[in-house]
DSSP file (Angstrom, degrees, kcal/mol; ACC not computed):
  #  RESIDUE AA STRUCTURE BP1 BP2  ACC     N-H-->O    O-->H-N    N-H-->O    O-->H-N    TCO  KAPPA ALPHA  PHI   PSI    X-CA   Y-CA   Z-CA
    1    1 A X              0   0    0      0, 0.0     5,-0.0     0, 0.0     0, 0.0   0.000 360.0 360.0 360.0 121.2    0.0    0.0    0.0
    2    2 A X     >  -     0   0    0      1,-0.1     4,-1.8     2,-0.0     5,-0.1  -0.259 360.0-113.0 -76.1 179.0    1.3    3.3   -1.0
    3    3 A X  H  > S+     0   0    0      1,-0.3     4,-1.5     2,-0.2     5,-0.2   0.820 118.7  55.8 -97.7 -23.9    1.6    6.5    1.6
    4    4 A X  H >> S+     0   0    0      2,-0.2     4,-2.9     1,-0.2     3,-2.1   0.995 103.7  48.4 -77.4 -43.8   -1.0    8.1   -0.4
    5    5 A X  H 3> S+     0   0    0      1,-0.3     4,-1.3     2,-0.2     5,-0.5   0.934 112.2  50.9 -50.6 -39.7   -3.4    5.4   -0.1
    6    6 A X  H 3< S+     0   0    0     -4,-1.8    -1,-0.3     1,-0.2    -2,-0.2   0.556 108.9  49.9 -70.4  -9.6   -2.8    5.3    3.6
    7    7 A X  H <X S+     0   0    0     -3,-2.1     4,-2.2    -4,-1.5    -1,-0.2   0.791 111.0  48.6 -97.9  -7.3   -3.3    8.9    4.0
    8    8 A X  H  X S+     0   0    0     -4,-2.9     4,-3.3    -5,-0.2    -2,-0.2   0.779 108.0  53.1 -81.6  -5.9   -6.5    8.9    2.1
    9    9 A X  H  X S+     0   0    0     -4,-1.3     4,-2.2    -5,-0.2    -1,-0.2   0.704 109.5  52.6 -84.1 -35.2   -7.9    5.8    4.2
   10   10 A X  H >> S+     0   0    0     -5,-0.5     3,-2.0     1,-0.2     4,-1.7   0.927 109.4  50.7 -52.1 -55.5   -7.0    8.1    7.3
   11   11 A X  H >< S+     0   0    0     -4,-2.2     3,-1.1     1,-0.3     4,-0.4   0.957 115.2  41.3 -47.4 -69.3   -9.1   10.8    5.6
   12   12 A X  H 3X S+     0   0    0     -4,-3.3     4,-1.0     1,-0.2    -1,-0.3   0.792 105.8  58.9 -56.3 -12.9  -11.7    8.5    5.2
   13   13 A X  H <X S+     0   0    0     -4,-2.2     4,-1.2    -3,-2.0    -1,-0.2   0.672 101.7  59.1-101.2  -5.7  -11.8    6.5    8.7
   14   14 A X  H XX>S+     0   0    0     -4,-1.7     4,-1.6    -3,-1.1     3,-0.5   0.811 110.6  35.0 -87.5 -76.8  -12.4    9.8   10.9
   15   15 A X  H 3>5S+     0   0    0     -4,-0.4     4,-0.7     1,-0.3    -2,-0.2   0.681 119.9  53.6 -54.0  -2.8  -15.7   11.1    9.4
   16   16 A X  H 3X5S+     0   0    0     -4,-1.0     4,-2.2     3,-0.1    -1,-0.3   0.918 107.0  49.6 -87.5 -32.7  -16.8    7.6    8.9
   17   17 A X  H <X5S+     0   0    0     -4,-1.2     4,-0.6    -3,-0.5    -2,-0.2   0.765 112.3  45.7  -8.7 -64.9  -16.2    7.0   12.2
   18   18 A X  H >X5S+     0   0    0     -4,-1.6     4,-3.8     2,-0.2     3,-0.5   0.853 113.9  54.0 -77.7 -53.0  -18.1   10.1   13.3
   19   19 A X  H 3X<S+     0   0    0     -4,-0.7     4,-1.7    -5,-0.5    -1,-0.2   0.837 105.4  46.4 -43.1 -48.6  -20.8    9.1   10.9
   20   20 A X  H 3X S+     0   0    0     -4,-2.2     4,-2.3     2,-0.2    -1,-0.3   0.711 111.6  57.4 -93.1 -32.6  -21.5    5.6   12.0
   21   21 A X  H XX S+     0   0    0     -4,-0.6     4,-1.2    -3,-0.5     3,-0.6   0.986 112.3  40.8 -87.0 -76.7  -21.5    7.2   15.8
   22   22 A X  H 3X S+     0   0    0     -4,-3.8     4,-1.3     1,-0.2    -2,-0.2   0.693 109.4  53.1 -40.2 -47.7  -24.3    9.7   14.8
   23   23 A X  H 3X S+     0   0    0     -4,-1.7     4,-1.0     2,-0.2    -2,-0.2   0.744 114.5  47.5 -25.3 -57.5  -26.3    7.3   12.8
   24   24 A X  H XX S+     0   0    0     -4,-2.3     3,-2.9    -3,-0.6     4,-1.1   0.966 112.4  48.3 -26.6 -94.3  -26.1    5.0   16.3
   25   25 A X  H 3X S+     0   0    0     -4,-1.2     4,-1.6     1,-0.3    -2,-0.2   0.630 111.8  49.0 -57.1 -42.6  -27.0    7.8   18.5
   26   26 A X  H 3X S+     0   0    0     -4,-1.3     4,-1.2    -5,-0.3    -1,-0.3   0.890 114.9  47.7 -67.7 -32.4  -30.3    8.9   16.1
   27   27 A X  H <X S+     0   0    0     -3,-2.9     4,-0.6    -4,-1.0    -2,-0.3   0.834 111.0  43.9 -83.2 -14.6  -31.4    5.4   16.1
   28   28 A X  H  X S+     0   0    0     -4,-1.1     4,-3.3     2,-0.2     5,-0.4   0.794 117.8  50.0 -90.0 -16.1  -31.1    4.7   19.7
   29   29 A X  H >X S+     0   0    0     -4,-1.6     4,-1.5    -5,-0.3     3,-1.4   0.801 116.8  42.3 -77.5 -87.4  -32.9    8.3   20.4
   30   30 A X  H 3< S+     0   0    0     -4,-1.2    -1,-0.3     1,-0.3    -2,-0.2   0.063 111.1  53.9 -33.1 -17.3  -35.6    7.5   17.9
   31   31 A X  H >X S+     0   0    0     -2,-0.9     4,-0.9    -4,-0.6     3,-0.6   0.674 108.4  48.4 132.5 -88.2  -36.0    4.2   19.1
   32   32 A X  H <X S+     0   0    0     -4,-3.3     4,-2.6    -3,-1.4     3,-0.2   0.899 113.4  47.4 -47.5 -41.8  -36.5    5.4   22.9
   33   33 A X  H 3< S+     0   0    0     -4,-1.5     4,-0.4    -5,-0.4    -1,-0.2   0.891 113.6  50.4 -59.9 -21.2  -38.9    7.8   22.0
   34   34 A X  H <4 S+     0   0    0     -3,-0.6     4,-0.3    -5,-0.2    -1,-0.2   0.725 124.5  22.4-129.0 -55.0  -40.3    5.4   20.1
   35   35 A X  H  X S+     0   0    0     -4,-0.9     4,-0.7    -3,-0.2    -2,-0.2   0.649  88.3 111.3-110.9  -5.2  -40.6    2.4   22.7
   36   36 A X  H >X S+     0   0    0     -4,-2.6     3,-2.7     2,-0.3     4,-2.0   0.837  74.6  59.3 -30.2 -74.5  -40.4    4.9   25.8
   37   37 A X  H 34 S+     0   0    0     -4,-0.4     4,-0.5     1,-0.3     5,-0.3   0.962 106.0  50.0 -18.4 -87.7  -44.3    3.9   26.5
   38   38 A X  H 3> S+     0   0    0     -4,-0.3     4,-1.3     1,-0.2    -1,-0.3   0.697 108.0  50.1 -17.7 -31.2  -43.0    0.4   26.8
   39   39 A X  H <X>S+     0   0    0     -3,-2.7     5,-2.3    -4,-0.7     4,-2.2   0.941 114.7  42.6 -85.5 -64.9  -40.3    1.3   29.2
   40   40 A X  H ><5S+     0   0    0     -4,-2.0     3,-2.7     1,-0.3     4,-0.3   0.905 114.6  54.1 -58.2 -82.0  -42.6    3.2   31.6
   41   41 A X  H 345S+     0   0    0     -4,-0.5    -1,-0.3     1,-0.3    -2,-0.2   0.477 112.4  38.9   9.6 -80.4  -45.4    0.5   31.2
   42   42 A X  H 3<5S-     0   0    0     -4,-1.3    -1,-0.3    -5,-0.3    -2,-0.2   0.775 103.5-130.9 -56.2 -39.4  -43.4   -2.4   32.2
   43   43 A X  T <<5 -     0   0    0     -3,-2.7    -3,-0.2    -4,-2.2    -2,-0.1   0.764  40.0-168.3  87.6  24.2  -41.6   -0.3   34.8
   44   44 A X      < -     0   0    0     -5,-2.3    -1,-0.2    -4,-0.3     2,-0.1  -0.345  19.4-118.7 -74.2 151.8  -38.3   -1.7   33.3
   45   45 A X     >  -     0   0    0     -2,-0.1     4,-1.5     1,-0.1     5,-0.1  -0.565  21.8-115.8 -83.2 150.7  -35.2   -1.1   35.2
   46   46 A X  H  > S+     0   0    0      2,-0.2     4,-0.7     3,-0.1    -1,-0.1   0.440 112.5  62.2 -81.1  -2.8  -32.5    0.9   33.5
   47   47 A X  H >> S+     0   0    0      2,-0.1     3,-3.1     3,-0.1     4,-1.3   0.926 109.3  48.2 -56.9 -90.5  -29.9   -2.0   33.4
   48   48 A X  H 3> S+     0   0    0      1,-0.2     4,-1.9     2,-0.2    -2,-0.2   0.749 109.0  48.5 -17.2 -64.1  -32.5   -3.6   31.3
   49   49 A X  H 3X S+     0   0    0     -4,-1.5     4,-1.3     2,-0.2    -1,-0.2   0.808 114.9  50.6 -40.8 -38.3  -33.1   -0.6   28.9
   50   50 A X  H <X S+     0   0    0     -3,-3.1     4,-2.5    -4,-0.7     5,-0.4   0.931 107.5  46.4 -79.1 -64.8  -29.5   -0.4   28.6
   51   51 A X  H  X S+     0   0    0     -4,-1.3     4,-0.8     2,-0.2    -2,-0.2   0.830 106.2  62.8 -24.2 -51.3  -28.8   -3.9   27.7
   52   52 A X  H >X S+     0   0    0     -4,-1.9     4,-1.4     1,-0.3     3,-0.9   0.939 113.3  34.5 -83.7 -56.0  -31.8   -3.8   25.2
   53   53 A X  H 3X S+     0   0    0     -4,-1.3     4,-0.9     1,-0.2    -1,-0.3   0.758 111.9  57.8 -84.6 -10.9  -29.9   -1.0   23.1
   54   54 A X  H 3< S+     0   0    0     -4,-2.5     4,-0.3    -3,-0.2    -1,-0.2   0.549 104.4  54.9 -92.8   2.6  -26.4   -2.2   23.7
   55   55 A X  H << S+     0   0    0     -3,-0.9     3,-0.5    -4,-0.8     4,-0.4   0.803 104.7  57.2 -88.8 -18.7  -27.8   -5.6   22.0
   56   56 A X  H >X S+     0   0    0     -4,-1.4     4,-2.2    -5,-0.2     3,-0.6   0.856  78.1  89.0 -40.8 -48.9  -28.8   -3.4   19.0
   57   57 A X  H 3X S+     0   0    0     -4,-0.9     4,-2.2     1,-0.2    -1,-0.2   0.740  91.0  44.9 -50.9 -37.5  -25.4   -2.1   18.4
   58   58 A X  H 3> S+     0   0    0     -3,-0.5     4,-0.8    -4,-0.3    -1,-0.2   0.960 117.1  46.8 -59.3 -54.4  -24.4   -5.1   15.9
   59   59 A X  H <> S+     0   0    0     -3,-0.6     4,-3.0    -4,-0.4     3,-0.3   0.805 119.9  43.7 -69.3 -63.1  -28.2   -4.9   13.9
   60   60 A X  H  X S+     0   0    0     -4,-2.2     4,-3.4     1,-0.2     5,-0.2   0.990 111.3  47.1 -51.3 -70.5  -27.7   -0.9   13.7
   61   61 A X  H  < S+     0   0    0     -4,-2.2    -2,-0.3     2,-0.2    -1,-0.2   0.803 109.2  55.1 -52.6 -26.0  -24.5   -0.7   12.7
   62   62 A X  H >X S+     0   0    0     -4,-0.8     3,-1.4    -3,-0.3     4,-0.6   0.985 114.8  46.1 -46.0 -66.5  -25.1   -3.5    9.9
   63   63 A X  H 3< S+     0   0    0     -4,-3.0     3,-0.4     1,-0.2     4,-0.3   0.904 120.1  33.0 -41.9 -63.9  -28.0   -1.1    8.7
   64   64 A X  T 3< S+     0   0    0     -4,-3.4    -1,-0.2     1,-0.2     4,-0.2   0.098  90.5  93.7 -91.9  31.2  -26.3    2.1    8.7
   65   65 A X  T <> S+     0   0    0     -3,-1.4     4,-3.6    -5,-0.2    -1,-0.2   0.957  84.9  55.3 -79.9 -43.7  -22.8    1.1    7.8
   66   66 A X  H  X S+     0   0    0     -4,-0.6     4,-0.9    -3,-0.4    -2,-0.1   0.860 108.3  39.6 -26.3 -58.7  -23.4    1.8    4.2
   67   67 A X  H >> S+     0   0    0     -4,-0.3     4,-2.3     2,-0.2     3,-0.7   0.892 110.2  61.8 -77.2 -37.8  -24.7    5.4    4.1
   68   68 A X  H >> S+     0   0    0      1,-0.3     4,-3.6     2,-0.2     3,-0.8   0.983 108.0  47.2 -55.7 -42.0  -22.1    6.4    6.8
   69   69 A X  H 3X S+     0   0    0     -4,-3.6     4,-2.0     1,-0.3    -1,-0.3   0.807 109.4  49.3 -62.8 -16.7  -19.4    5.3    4.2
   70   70 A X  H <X S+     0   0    0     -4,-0.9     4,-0.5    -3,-0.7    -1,-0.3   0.612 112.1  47.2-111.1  -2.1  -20.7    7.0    1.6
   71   71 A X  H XX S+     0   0    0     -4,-2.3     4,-1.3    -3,-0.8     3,-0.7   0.839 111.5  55.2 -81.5 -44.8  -21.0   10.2    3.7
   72   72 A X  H >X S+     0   0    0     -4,-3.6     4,-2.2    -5,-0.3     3,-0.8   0.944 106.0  48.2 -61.0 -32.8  -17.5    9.8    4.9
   73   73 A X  H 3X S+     0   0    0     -4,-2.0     4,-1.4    -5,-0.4    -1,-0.3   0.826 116.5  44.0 -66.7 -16.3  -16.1    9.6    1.7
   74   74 A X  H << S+     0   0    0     -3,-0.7    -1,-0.3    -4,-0.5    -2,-0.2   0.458 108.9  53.1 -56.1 -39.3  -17.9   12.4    0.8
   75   75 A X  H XX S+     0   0    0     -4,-1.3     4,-2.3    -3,-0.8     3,-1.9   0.919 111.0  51.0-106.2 -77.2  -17.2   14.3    3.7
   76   76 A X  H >X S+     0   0    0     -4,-2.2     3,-2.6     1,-0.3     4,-0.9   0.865 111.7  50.9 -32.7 -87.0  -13.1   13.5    3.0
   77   77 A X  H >X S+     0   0    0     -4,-1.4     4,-1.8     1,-0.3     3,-0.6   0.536  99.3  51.9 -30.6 -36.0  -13.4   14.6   -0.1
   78   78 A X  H <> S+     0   0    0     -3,-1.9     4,-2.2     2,-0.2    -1,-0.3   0.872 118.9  50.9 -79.4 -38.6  -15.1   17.9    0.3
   79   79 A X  H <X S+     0   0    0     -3,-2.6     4,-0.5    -4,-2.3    -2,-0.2   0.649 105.5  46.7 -40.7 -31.2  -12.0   18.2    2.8
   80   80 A X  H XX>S+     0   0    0     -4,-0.9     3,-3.3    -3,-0.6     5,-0.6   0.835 118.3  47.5 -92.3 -74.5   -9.3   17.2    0.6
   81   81 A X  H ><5S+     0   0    0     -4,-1.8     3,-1.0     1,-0.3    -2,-0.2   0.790 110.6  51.1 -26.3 -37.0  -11.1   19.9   -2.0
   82   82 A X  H 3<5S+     0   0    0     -4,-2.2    -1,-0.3    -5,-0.3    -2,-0.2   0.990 119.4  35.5 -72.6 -35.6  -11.5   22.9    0.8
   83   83 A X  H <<5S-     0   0    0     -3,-3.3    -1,-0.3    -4,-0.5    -2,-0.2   0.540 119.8-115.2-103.5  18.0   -7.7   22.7    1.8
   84   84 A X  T <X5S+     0   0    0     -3,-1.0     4,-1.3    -4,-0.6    -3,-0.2   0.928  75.3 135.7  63.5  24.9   -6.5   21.7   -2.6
   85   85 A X  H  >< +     0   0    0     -5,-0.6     4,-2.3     2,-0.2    -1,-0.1   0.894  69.5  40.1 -57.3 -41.2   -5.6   18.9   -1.5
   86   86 A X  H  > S+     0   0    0      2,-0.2     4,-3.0    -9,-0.2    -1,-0.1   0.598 108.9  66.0 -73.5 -40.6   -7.3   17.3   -4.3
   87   87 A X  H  > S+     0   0    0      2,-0.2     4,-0.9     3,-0.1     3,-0.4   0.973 108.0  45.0 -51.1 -88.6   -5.8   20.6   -6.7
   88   88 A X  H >X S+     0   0    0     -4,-1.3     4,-2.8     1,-0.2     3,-1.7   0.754 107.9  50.6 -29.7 -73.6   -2.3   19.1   -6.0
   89   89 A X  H >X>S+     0   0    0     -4,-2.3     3,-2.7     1,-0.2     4,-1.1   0.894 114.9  48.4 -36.7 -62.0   -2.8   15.3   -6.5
   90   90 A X  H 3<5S+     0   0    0     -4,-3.0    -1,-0.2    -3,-0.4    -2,-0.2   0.866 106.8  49.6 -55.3 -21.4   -4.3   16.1   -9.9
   91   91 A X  H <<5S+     0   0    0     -3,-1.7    -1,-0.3    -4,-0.9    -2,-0.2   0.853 102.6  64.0 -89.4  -6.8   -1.8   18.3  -11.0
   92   92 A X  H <<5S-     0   0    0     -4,-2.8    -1,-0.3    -3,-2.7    -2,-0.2   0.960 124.3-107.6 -57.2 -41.0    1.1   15.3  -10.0
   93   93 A X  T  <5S+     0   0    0     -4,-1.1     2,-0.3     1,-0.3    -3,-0.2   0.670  73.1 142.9 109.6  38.4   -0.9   13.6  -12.7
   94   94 A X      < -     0   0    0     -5,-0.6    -1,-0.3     4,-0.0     2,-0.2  -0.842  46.5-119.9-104.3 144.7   -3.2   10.7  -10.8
   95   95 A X    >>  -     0   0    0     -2,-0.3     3,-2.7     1,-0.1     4,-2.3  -0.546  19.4-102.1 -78.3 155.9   -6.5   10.2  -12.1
   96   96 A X  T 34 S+     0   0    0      1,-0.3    -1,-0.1    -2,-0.2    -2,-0.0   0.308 124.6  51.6 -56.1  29.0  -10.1   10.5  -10.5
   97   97 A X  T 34 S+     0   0    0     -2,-1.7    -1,-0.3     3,-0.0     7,-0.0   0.328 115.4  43.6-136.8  23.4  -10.4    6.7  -10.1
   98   98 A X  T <4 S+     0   0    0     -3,-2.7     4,-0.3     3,-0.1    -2,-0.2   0.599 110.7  52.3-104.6 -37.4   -6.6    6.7   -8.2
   99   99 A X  S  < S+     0   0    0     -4,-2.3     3,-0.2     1,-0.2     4,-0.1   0.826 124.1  27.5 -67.2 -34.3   -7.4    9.5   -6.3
  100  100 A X  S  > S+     0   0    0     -5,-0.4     4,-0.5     1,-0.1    -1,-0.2   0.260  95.8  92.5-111.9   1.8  -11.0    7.6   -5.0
  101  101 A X  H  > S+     0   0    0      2,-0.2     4,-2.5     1,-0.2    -1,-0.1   0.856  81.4  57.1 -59.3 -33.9   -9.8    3.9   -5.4
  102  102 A X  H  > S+     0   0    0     -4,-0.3     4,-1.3     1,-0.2    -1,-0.2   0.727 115.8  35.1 -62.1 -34.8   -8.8    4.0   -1.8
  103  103 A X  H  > S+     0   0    0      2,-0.2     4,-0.7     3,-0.1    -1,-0.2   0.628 111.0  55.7 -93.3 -16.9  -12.5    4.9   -0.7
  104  104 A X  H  X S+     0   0    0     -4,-0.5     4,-2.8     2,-0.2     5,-0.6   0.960 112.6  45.1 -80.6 -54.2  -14.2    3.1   -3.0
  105  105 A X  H >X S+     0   0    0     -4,-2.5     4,-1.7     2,-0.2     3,-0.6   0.823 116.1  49.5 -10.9 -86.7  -12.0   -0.2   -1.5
  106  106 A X  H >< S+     0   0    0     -4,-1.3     3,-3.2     1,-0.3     4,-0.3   0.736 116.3  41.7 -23.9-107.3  -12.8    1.1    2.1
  107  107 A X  H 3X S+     0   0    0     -4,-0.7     4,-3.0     1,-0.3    -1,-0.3   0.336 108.9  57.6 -24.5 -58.9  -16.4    1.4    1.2
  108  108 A X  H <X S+     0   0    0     -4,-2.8     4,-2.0    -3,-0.6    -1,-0.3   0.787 114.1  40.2 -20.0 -58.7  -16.6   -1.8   -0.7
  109  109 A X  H << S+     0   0    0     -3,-3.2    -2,-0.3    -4,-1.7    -1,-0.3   0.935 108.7  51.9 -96.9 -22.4  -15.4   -3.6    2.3
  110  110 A X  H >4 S+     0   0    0     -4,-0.3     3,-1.1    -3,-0.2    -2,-0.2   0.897 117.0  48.9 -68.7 -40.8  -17.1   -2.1    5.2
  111  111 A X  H 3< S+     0   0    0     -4,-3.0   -45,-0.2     1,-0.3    -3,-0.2   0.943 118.4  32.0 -49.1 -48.9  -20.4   -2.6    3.2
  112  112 A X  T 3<        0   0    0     -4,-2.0    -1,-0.3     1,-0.2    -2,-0.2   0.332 360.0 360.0 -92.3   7.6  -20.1   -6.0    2.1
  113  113 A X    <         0   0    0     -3,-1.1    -1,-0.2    -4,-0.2    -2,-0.1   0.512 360.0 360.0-104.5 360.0  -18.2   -6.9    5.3
């Protein structure tokens, strides 16, 4: 792996990261409001409650791993663009599918993974 690929998978793995965290947080908020009747109802203890959404986390993350990558890569990119990062590589002479092979990879494999 060449140093560029590895800095553009760094570029990608913090805003997906971030992504995948927010996506979790909106579903478990939506989610409680959502089953919050239920809670009260039963009178369930907050160990329980807690358990109930940390069994989620694989099921959630499956669902939203997809969109998060395609927002981090998105997200990098608009990044690499704001500081010309993007200016430079092209003008070394890489193409747009060299510059985005490294995310498409990434992506490729968190989806299918």
């Amino acid at each position: 792996m060449k140093i560029l690929d590895r800095y553009l998978a760094r570029q990608f793995l913090w805003p997906f990261c971030f992504s995948l965290l927010c996506f979790l947080f909106l579903y478990w908020l939506i989610d409680l409001f959502t089953h919050l009747d239920d809670f009260l109802k039963n009178q369930a203890p907050f160990w329980i409650v807690a358990q109930y959404y940390l069994a989620t986390i694989p099921i959630v993350l499956v669902q939203t791993s997809p969109l998060a990558s395609v927002t981090g890569a998105i997200s990098s990119l608009s990044r690499l663009n704001r500081t010309h990062e993007l200016m430079a590589m092209r003008s070394c002479g890489l193409s747009w599918y060299r510059i985005c092979s490294p995310l498409l990879v990434m992506g490729l494999v968190i989806t299918f993974s």
